[in-house]
Structures are given as C-alpha cells and as structure tokens.
C-alpha positions as a printed Julia matrix, in Angstrom:
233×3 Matrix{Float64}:
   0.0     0.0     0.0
   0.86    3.6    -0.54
   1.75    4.84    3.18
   1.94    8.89    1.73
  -0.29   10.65    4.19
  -0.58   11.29    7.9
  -1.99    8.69   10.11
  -5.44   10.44   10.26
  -8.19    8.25    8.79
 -10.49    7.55   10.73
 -12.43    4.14    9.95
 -15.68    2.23   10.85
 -15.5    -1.31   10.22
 -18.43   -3.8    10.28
 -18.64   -7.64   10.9
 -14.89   -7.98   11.97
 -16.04  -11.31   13.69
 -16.45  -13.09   10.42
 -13.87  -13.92    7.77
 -13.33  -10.83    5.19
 -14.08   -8.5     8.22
 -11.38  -10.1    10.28
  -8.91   -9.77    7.69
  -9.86   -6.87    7.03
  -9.36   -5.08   10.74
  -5.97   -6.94   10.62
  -5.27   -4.52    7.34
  -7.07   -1.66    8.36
  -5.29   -1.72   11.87
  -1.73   -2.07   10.62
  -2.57    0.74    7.57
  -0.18    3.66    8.43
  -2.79    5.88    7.0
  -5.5     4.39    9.58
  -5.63    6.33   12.69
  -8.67    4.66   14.1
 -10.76    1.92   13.88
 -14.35    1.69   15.34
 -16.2    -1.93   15.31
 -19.49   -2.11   15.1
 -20.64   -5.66   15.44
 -23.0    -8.0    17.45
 -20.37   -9.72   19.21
 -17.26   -8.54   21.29
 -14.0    -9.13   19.44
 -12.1    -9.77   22.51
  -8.82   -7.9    20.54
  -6.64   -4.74   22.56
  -4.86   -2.88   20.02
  -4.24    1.2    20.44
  -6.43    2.08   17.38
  -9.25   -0.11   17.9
 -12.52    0.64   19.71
 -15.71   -0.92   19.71
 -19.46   -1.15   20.19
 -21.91   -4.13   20.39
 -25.06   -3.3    18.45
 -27.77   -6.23   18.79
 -30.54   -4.77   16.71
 -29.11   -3.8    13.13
 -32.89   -3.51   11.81
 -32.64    0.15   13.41
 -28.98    1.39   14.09
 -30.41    5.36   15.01
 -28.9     4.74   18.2
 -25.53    4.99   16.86
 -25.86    8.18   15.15
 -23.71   10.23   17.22
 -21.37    7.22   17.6
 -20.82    6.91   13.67
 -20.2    11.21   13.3
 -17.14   12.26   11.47
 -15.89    9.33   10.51
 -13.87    9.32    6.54
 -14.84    5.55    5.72
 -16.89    1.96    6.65
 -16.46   -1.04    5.34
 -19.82   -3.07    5.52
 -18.98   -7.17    5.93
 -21.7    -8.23    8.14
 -23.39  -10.86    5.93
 -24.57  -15.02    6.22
 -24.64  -18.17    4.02
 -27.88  -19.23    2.14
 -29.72  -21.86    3.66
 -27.82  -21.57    7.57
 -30.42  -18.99    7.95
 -34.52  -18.6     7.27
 -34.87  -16.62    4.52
 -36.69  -13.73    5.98
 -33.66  -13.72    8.45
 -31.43  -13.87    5.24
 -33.03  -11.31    3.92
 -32.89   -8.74    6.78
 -29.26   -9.5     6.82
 -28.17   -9.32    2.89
 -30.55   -6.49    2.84
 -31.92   -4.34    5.08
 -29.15   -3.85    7.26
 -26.28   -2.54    5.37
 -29.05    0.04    4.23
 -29.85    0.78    7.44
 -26.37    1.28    8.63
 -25.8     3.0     5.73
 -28.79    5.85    6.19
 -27.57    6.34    9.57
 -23.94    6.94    8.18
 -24.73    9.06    5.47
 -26.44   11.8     7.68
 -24.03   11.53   10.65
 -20.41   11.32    8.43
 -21.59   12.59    5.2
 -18.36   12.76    3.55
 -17.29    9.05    4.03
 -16.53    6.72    1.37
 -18.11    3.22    1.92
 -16.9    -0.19    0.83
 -19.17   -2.88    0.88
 -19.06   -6.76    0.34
 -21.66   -7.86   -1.91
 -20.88  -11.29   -3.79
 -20.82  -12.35   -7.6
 -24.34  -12.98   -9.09
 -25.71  -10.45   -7.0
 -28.95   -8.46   -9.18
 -29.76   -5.12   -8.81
 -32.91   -5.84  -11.1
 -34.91   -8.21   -9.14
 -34.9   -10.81  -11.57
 -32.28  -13.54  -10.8
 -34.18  -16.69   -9.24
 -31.64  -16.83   -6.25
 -32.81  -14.78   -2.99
 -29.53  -14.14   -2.49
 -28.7   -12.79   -5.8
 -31.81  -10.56   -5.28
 -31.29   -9.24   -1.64
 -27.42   -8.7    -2.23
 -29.09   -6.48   -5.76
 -31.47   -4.95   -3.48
 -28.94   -3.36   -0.98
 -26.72   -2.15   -3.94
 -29.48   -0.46   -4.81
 -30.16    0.99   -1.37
 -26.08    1.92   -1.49
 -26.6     3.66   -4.43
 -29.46    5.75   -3.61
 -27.68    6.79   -0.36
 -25.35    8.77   -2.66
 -22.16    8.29   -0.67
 -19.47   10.66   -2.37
 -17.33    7.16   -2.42
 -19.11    3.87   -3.06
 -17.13    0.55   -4.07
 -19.33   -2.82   -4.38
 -17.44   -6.03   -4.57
 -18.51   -8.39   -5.7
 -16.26  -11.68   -4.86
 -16.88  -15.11   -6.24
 -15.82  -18.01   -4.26
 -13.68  -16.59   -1.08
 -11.06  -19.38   -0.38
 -10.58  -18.71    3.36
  -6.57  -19.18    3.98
  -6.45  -20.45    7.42
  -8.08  -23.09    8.38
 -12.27  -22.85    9.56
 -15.29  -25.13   10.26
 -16.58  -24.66    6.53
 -20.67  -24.05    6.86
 -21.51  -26.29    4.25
 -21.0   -29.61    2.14
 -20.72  -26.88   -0.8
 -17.91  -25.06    0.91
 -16.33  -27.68    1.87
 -15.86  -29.34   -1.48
 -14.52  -26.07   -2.83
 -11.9   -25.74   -0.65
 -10.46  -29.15   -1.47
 -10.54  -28.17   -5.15
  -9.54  -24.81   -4.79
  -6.02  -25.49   -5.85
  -6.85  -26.77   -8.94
  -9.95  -24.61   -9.39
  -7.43  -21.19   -8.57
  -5.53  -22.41  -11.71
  -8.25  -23.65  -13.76
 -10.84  -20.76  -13.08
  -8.59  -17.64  -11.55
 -11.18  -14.88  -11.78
 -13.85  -17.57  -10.11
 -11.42  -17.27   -7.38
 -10.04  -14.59   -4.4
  -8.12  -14.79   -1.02
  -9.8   -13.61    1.66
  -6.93  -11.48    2.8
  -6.56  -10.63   -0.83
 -10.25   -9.06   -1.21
  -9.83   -7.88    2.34
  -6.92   -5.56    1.66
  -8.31   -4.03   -2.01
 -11.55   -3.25    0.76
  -9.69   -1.26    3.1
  -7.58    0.46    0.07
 -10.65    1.76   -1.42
 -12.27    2.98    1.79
  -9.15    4.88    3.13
  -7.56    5.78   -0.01
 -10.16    5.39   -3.16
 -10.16    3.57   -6.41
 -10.66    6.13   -8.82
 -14.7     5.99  -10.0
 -14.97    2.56  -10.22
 -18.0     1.51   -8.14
 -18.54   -1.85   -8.9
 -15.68   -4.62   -8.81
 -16.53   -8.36  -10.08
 -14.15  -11.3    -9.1
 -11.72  -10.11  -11.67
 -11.29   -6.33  -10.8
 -10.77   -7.55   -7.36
  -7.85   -9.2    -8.25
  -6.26   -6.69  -11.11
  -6.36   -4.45   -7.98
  -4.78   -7.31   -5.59
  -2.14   -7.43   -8.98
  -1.63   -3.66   -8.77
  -1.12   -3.45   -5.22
   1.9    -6.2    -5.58
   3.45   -4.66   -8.1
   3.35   -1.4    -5.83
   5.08   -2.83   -3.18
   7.78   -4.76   -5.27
C-alpha cells in the first residue's frame, strides 16, 4: 500500500467477527494511514490494540442509536453478511438487505463525507430478476447503497472466497470447494479470491479510493490485488 499521508483516517469497520471483516481489521489496523478503527458488530471481538474501539449493536434492523457514535468518521467497510440456507430466509433477507441500508442511512447523515466499501458477492442483481434470494437481496442493498449517494461507493462483488487459514466450513458446498480450490485457482482464476486478498483491495478503497470505479466483479478484485503487488515490489 501507498503509506503517503498522515496517520489520520479515521475508519468504521463492520462484521470484523467473520472472515473478510477479520482480515480486514488486521489490514485496516496495521494501515499507516488508519488512525482509528471503530467496530461495530453483534459480538465482542475480545482484541486490545491502540487504534481499535468498539461497540456491540444487537438490533441492526434500526442502528439510530448509533448516530452520534458513527459522526465524522472518513470511511466503513460493511462485511456483516450469512450463508444461504444456515439462515430462514426472511432472516437472510434482513441480513443481505436491510441492514447494510440501514447502517448506511444512519452513516450518510451523521459522516456525510465518508466513502463506503461494501461486500456484496458475484451474481448479486440489482434488477430483481435472478431466481436466487440471495442474488436478489445482495441487488437490493446495492441499490439501497446507491441511492444513499455516498461521495465514495465501491461494491465487490467476490466469487468463491477461499478462506486461507483453516475454519469449520458451513456447508457440504464449501467444503468441497476448498479441497478443489487449488486446482480450481488455476483452472478458473477470476472464479477465485483470497480472503486477505479481497480484504486488503476493501480497506484500500475505503481509506484511499479507487478512482470511480464503483462496482468490482471477481476479476477487478484481483487486477487491484495485482496492482497493489506490483506497488510494493
């Protein structure tokens, strides 16, 4: 990463208990450029670390209580989310849909200058159409994103997230992958990304932008992951 800049940035990071968030507070917390980091989750991290404070917030349906909480703030990252069928689907829904808008209303009033980056997932259909409820709900909060009008907005839109270290996988589907994934990496690389990998090209567009893209499929994930190599080489 590009380390130019003061240490000022102050970030908002949710659903840094699950896999891309986690990751992603590891970047965000050793990013020169990050001064703070606030978590907003539903469960306590249980992490110390001098740039890292954090709030438990049960009821993500209606997140007005956190207005003052979420004020002047430069970025969020949004990677609260669950896995089809581990979940009813009106439970599903609320999740994939309702509450990044939510959070994202809330955010827009009290820090309306922040850039947000959020984790969507390949397939996902902003026109209602697809047959897949999760396809649909992940369309329906880009849509919400969008209408928010966020000076900054970067949608990613990850394929198959191989997880790195080592996890109880939540399905047979997951599972499989991951035993094929080093032939499937080779065989299919833009059906493919690290966790770490889409992690990290998160936390660069939230504290330091990616030009006017808005939208980044499996493939611009990685030409950024690419980029970011090269950088550092």
């Amino acid at each position: 990463m590009n380390a130019s800049g003061a240490a000022s940035k102050r970030l908002i990071l949710v659903g840094a208990s699950g896999m891309v968030g986690g990751y992603a507070l590891r970047c965000a917390l050793e990013d020169p450029v990050v001064g703070t980091v606030l978590s907003v989750g539903r469960r306590r991290l249980d992490i110390l670390h001098p740039k890292l404070s954090e709030v438990i917030h049960s009821n993500f349906a209606d997140c007005s209580t956190l207005a003052e909480l979420l004020a002047n703030h430069d970025a969020a990252i949004f990677c609260m989310g669950t896995y089809t069928g581990a979940v009813p689907d009106a439970e599903l829904r609320a999740t994939t849909a309702d509450y990044p808008v939510e959070f994202a209303r809330v955010l827009r009033r009290s820090s309306p200058g922040a850039s947000f980056s959020f984790l969507s997932g390949t397939g996902a259909d902003p026109t209602g159409r697809s047959r897949l409820p999760y396809a649909r709900y992940k369309g329906e909060a880009e849509n919400g994103l969008v209408t928010a009008q966020f000076p900054r907005l970067y949608i990613f839109r990850p394929a198959y997230i191989y997880p790195v270290e080592r996890r109880k996988e939540p399905n047979l589907s997951y599972q499989l992958l991951r035993a094929v994934y080093p032939a499937f990496r080779v065989l299919f690389p833009n059906q493919v990304i690290r966790a770490d990998d889409l992690a990290r090209v998160m936390v660069e567009a939230a504290v330091r932008g990616l030009g006017s893209h808005t939208v980044f499929e499996n493939r611009d994930i990685r030409a950024v992951v690419e980029s970011l190599q090269l950088a550092n080489v």
